[in-house]
N, C-alpha and C positions, 0 to 999 in steps of 0.2 A: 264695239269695234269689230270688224272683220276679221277673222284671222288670213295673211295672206298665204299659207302653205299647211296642207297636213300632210303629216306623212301617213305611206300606205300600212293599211291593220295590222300586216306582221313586219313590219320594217326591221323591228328591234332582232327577231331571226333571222330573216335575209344578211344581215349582217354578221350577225354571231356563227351563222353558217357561212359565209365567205369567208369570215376570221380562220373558221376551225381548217375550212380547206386549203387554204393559203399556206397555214404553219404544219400543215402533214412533212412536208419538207427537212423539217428543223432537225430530223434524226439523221439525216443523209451522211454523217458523219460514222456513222456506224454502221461495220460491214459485216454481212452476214456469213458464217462458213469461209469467210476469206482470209489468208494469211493477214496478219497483224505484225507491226513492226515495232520491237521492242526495244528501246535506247537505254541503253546501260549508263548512266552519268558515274559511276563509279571508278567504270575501267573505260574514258576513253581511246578513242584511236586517231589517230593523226594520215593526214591523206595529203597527197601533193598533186595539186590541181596544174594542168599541163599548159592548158590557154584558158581564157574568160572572154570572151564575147558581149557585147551587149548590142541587141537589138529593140527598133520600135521605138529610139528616142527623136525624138524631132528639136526639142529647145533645150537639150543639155547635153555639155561637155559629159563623151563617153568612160573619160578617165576618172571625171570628178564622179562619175558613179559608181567606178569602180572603187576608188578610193575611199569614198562612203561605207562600203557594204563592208567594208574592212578583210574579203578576200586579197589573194596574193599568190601570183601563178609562180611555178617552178623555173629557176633561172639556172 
């Protein structure tokens, strides 16, 4: 039989090296010399949100997403 495709001599790297440069990214979560934000679950704080806005919806009721998120503005 024919084979109908080979693949090229280093394929197997071409790839593993596309993999590796792809996932350089994966750290981007981590900042270098930058202030870090530290959440105390201990002692929280309570905050009174003034207005909620939602934008960018096209096929849903603005309230019902409001009402989802489970925020709730100062009355």
């Amino acid at each position: 039989m024919k084979k109908l495709y080979t693949a090229p001599k280093y394929f197997k790297q071409i790839v593993l090296g596309l993999f590796l440069l792809l996932t350089v990214g994966a750290n981007a979560q981590i900042t270098i010399g930058g202030d870090s934000i530290i959440v105390d679950y201990a002692s929280p704080t309570e905050y009174e949100i003034a207005a909620i806005t939602v934008d960018g919806v096209q096929f849903y009721d603005k309230g019902i997403i409001v009402m989802l998120s489970g925020l709730s503005h100062w009355r």
